[in-house]
N, CA, C and O atoms as a GROMACS GRO file, in nm:
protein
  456
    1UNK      N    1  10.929   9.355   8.948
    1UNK     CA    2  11.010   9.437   9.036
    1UNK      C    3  11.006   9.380   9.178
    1UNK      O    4  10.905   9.326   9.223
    2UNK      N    5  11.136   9.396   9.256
    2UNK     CA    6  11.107   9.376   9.409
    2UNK      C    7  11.143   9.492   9.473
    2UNK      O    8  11.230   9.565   9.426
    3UNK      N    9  11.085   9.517   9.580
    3UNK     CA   10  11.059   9.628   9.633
    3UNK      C   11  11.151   9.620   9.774
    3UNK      O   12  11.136   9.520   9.843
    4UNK      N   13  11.233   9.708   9.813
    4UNK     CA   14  11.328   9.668   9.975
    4UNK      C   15  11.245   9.821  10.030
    4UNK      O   16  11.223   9.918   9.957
    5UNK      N   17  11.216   9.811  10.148
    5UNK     CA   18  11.191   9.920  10.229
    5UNK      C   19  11.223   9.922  10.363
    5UNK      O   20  11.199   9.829  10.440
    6UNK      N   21  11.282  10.036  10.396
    6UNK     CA   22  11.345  10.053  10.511
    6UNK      C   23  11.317  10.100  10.658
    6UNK      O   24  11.407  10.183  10.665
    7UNK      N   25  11.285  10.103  10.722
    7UNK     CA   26  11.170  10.138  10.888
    7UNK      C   27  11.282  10.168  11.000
    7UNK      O   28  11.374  10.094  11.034
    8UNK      N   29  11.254  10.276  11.040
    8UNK     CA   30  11.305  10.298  11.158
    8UNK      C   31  11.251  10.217  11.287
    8UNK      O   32  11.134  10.192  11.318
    9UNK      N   33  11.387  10.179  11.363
    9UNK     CA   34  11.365  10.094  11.472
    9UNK      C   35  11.280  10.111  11.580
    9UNK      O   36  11.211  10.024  11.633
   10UNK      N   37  11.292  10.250  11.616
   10UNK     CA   38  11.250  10.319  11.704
   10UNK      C   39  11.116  10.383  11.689
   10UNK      O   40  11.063  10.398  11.799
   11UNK      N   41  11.027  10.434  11.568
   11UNK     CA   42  10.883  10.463  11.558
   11UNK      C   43  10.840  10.410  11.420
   11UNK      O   44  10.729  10.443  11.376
   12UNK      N   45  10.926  10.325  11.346
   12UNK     CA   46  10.853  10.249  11.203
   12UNK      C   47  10.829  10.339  11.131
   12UNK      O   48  10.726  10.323  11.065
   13UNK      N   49  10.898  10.455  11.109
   13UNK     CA   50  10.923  10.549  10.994
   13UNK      C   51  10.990  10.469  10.910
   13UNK      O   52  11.081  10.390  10.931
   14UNK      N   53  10.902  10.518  10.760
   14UNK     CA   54  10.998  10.455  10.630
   14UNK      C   55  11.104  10.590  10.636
   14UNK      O   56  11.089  10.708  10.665
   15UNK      N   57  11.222  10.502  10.589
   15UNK     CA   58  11.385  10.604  10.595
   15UNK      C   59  11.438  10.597  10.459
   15UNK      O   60  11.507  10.680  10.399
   16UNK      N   61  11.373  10.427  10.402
   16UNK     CA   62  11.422  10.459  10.262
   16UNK      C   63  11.327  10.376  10.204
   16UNK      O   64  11.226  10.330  10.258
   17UNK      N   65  11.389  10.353  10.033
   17UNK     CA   66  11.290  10.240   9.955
   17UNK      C   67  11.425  10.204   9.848
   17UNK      O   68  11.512  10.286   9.819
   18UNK      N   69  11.421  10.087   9.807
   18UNK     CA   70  11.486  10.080   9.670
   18UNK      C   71  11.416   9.976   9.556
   18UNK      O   72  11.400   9.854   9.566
   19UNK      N   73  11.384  10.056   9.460
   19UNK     CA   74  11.300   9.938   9.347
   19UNK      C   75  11.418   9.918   9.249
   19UNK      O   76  11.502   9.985   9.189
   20UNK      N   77  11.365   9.739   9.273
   20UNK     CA   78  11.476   9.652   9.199
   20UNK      C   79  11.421   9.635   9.110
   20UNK      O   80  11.315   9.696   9.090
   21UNK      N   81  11.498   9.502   8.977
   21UNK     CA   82  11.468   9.383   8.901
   21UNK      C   83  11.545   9.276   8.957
   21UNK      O   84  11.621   9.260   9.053
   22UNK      N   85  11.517   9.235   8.901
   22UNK     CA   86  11.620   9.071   8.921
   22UNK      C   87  11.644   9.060   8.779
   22UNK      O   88  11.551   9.083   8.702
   23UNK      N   89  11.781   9.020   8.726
   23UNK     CA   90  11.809   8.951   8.559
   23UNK      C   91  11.951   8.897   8.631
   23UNK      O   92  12.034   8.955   8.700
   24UNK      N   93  11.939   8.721   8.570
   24UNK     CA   94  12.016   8.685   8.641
   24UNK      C   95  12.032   8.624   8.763
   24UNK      O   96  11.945   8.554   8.815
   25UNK      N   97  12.166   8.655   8.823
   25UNK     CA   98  12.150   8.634   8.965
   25UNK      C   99  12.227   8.776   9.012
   25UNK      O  100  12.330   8.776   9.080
   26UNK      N  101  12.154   8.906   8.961
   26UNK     CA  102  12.238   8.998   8.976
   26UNK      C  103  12.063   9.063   9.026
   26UNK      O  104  11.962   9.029   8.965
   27UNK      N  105  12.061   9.157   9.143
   27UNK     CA  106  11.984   9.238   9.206
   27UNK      C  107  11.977   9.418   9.090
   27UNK      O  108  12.081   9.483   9.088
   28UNK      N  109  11.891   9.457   9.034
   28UNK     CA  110  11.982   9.588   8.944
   28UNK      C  111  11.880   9.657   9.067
   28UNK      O  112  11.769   9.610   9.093
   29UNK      N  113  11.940   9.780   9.139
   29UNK     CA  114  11.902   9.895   9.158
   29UNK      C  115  11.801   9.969   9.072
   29UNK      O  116  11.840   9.986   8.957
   30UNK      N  117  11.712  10.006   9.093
   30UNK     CA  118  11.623  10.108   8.953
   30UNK      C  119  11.642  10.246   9.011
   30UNK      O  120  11.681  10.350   8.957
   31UNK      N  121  11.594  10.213   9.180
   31UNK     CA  122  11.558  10.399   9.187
   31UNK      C  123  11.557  10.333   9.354
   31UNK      O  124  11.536  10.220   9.399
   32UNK      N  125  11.594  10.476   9.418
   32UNK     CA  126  11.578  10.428   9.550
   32UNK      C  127  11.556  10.606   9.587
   32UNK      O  128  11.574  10.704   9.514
   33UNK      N  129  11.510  10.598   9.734
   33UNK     CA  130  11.494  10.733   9.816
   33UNK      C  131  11.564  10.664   9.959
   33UNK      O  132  11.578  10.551  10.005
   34UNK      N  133  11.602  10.825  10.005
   34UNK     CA  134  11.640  10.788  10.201
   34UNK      C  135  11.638  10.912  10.220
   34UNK      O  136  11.658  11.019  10.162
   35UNK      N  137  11.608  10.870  10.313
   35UNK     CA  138  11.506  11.014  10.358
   35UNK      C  139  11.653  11.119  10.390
   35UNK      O  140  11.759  11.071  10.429
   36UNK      N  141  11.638  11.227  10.372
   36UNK     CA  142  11.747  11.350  10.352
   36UNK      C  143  11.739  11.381  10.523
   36UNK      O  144  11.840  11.447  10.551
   37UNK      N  145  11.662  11.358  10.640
   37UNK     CA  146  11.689  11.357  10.794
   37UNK      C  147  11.720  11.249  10.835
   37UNK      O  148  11.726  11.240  10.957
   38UNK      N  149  11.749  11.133  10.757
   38UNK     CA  150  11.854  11.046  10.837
   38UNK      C  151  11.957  10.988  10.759
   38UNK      O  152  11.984  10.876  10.717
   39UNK      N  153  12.034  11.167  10.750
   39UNK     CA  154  12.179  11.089  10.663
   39UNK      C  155  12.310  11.020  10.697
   39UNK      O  156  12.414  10.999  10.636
   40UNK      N  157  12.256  10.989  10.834
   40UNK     CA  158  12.396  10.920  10.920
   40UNK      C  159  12.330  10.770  10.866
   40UNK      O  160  12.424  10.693  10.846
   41UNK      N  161  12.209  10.712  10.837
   41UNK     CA  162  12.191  10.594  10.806
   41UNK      C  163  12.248  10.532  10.665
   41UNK      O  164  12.272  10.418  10.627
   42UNK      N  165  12.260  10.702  10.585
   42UNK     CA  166  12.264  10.608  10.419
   42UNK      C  167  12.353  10.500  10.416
   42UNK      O  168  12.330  10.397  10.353
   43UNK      N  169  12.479  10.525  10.501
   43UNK     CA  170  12.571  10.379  10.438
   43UNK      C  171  12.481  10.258  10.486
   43UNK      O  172  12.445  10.168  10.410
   44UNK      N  173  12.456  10.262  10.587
   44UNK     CA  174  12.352  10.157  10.646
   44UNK      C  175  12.245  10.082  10.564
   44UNK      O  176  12.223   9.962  10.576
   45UNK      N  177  12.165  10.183  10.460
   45UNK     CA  178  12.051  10.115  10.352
   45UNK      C  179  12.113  10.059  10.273
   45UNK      O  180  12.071   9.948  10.241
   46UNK      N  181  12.234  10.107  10.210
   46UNK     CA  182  12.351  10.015  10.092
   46UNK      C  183  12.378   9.885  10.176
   46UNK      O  184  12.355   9.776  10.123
   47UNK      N  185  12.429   9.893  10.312
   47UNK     CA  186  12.459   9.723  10.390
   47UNK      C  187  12.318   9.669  10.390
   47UNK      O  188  12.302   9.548  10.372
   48UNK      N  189  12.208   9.753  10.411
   48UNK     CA  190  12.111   9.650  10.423
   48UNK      C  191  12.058   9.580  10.315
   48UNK      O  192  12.018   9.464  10.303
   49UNK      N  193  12.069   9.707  10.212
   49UNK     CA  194  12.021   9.607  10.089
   49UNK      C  195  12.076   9.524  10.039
   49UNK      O  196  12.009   9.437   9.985
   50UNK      N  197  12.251   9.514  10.036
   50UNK     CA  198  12.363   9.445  10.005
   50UNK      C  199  12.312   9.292  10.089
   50UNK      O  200  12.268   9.192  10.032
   51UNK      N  201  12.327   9.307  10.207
   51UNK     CA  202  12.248   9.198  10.288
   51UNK      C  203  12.122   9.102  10.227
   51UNK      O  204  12.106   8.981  10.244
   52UNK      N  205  12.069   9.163  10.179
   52UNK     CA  206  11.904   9.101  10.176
   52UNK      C  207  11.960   9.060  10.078
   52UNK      O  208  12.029   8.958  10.073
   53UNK      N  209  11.930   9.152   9.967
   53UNK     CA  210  12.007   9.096   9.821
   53UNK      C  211  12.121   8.940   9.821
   53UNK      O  212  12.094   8.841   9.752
   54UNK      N  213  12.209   8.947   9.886
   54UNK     CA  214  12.270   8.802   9.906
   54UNK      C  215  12.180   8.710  10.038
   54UNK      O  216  12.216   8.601  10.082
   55UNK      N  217  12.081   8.771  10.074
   55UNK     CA  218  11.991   8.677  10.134
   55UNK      C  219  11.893   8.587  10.069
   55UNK      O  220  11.855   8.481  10.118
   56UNK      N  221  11.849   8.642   9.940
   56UNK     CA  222  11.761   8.636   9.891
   56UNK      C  223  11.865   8.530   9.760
   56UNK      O  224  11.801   8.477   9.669
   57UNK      N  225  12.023   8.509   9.766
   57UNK     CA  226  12.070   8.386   9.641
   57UNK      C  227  12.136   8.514   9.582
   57UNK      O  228  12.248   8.482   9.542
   58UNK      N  229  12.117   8.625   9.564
   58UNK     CA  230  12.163   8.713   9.440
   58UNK      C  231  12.301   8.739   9.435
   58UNK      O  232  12.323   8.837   9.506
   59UNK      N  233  12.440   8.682   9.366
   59UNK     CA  234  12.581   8.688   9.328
   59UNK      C  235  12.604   8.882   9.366
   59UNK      O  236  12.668   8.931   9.459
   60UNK      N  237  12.537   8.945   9.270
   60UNK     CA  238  12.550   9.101   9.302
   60UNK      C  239  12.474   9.201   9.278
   60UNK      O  240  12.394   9.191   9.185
   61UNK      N  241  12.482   9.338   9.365
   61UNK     CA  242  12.378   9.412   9.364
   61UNK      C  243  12.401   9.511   9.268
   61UNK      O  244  12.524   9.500   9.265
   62UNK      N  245  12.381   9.582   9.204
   62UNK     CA  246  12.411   9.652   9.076
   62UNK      C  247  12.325   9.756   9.052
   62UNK      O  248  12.208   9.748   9.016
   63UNK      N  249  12.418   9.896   9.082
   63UNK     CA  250  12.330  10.026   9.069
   63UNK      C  251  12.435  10.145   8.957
   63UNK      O  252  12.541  10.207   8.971
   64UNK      N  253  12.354  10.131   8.870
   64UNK     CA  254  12.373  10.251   8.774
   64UNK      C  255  12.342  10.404   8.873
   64UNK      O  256  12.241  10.420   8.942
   65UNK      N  257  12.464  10.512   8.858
   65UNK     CA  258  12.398  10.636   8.949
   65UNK      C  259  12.513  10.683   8.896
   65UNK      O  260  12.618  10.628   8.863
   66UNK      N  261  12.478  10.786   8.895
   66UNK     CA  262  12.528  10.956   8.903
   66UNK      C  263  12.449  11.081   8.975
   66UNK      O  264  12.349  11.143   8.938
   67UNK      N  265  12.533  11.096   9.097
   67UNK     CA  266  12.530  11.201   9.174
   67UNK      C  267  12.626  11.246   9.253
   67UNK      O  268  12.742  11.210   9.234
   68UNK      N  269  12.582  11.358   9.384
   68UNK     CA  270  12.661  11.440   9.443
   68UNK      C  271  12.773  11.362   9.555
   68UNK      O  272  12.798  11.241   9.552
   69UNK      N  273  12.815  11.434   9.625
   69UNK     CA  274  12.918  11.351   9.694
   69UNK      C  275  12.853  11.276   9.811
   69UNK      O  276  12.871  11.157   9.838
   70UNK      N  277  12.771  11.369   9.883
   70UNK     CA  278  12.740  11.304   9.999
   70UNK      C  279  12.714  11.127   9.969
   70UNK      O  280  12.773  11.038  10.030
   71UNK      N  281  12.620  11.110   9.868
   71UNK     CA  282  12.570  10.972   9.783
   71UNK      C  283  12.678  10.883   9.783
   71UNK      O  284  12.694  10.779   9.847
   72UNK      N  285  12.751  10.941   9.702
   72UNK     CA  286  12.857  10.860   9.697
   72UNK      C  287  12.938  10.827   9.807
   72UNK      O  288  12.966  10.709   9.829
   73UNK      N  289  12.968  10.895   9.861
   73UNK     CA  290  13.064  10.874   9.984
   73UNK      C  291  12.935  10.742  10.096
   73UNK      O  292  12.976  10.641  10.152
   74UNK      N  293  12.837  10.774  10.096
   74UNK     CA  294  12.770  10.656  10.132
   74UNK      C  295  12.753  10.522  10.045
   74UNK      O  296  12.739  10.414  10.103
   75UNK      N  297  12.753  10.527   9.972
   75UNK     CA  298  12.766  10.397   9.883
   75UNK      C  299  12.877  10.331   9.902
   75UNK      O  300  12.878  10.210   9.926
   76UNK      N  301  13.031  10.438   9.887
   76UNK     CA  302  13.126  10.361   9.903
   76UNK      C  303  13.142  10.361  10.001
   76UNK      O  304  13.192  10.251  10.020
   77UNK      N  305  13.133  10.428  10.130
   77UNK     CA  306  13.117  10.309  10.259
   77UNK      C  307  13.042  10.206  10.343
   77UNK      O  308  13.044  10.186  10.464
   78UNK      N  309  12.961  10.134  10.226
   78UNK     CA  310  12.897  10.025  10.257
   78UNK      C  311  12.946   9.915  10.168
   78UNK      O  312  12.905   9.800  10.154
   79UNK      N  313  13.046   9.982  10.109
   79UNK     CA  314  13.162   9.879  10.011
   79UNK      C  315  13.133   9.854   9.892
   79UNK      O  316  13.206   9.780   9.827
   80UNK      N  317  13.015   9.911   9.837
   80UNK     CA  318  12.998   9.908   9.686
   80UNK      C  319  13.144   9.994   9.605
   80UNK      O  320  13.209  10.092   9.639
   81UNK      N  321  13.149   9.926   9.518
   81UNK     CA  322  13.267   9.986   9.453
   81UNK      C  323  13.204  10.022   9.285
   81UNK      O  324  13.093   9.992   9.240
   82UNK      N  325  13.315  10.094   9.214
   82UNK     CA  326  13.296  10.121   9.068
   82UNK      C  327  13.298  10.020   8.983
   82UNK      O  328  13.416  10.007   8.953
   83UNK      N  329  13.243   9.952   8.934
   83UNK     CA  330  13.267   9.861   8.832
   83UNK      C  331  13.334   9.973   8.667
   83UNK      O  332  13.453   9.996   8.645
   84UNK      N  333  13.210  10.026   8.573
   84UNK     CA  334  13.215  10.073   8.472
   84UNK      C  335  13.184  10.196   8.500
   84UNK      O  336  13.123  10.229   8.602
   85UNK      N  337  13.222  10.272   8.413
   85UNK     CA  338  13.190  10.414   8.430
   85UNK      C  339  13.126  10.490   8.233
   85UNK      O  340  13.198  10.479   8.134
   86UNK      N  341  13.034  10.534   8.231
   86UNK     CA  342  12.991  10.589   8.106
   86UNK      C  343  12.993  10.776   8.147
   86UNK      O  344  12.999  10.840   8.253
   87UNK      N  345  12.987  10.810   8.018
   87UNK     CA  346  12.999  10.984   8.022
   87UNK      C  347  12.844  11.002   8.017
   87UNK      O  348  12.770  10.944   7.938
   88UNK      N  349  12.792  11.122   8.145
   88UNK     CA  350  12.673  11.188   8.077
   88UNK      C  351  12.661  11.321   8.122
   88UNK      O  352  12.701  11.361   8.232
   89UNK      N  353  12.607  11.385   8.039
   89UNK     CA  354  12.608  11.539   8.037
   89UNK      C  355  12.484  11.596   8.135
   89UNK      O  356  12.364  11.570   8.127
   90UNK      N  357  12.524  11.643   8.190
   90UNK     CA  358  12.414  11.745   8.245
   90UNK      C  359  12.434  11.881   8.298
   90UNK      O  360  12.551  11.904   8.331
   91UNK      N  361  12.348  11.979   8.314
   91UNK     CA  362  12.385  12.108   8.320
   91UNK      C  363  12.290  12.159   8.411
   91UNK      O  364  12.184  12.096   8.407
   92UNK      N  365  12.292  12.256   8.496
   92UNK     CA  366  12.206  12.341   8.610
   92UNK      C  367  12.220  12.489   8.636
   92UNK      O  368  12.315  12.565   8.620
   93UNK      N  369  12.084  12.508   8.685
   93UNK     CA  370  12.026  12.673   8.634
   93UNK      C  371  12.129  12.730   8.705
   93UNK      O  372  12.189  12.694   8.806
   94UNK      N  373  12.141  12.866   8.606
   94UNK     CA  374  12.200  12.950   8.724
   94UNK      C  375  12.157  12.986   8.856
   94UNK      O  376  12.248  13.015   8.933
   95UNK      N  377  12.057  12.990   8.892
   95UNK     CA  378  12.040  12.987   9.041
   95UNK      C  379  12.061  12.929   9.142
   95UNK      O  380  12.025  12.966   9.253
   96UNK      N  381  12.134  12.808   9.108
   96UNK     CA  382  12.229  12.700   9.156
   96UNK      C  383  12.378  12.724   9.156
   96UNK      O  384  12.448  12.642   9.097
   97UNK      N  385  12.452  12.856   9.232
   97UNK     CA  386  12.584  12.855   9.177
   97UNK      C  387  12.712  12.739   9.192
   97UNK      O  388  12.799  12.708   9.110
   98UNK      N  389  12.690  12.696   9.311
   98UNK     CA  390  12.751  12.563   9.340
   98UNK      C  391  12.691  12.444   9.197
   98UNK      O  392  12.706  12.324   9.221
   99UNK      N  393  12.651  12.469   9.107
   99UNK     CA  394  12.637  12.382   8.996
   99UNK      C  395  12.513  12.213   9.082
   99UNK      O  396  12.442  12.198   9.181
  100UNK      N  397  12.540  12.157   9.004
  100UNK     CA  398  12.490  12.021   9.091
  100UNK      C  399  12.549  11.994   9.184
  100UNK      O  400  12.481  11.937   9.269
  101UNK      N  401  12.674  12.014   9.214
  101UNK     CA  402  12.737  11.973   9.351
  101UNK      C  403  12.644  12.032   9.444
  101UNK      O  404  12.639  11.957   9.540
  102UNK      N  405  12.573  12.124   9.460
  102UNK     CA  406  12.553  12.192   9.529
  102UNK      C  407  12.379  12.187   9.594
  102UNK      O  408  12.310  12.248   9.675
  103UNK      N  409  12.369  12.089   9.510
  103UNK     CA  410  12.199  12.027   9.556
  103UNK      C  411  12.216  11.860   9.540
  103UNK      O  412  12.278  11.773   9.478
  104UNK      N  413  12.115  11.883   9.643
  104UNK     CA  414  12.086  11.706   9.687
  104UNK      C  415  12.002  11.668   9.523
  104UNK      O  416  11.888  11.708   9.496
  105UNK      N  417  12.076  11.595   9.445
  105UNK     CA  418  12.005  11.491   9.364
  105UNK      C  419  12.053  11.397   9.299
  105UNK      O  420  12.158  11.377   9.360
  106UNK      N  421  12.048  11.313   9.204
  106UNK     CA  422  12.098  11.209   9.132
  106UNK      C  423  12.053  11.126   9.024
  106UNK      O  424  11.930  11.130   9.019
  107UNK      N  425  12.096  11.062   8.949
  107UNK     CA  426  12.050  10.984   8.863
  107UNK      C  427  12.051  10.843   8.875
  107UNK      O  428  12.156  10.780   8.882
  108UNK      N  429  11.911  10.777   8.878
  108UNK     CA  430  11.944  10.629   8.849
  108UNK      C  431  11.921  10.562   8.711
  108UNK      O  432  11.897  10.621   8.606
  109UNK      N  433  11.932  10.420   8.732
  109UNK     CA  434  11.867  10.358   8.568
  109UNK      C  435  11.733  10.407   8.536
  109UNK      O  436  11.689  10.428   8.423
  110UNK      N  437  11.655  10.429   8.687
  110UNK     CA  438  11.490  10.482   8.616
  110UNK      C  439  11.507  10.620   8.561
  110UNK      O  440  11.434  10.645   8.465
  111UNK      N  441  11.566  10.689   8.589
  111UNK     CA  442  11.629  10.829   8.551
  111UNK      C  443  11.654  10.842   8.368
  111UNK      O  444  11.633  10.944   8.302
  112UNK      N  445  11.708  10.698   8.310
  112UNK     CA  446  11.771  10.706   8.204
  112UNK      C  447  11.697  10.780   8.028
  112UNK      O  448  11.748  10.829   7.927
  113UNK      N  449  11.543  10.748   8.076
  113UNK     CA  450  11.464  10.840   7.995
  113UNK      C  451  11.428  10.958   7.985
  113UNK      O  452  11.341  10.993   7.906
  114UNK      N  453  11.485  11.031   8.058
  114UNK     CA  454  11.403  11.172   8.145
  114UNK      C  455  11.539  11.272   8.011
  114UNK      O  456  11.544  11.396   8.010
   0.00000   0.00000   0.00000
């Protein structure tokens, strides 16, 4: 695995993390965090890792996910786009009436056993 971690400029707070593989010359995403108080940065961790990742030789960065909008809307403005799309089911308690839209979470490839 390679490990990207992210530090604030200003007091060296970690803001995010993303654990990779390498297969290929393709970077895969496994699982990443950013911190939920600095969500003006998320598009920013997608450019940075996008960055390193072709710093480091890698053709492309490649993240399996399913989640809410905010996520997405940061991913795709750091220019990751859809490649493939698969169906998966999931369902949330009623005490969630907004359904999953309605809470911060998501699925990655490390996710895929759970």
């Amino acid at each position: 695995y390679r490990f990207f971690f992210f530090f604030s400029h200003s007091d060296q707070r970690l803001l995010g993390y993303a654990a990779c593989r390498i297969l290929a010359d393709h970077l895969y995403v496994d699982d990443f965090l950013i911190d939920a108080d600095a969500a003006e940065m998320h598009a920013n961790f997608w450019r940075a890792l996008a960055r390193a990742a072709y710093r480091e030789g890698h053709a492309a960065l490649t993240l399996q996910f399913l989640g809410g909008t905010a996520h997405r809307r940061a991913i795709a403005a750091a220019g990751l786009v859809t490649r493939d799309t698969c169906p998966v089911l999931a369902c949330a308690s009623s005490q969630f009436p907004g359904g999953l839209a309605a809470i911060n979470w998501y699925l990655t490839e490390a996710d895929f056993d759970t």
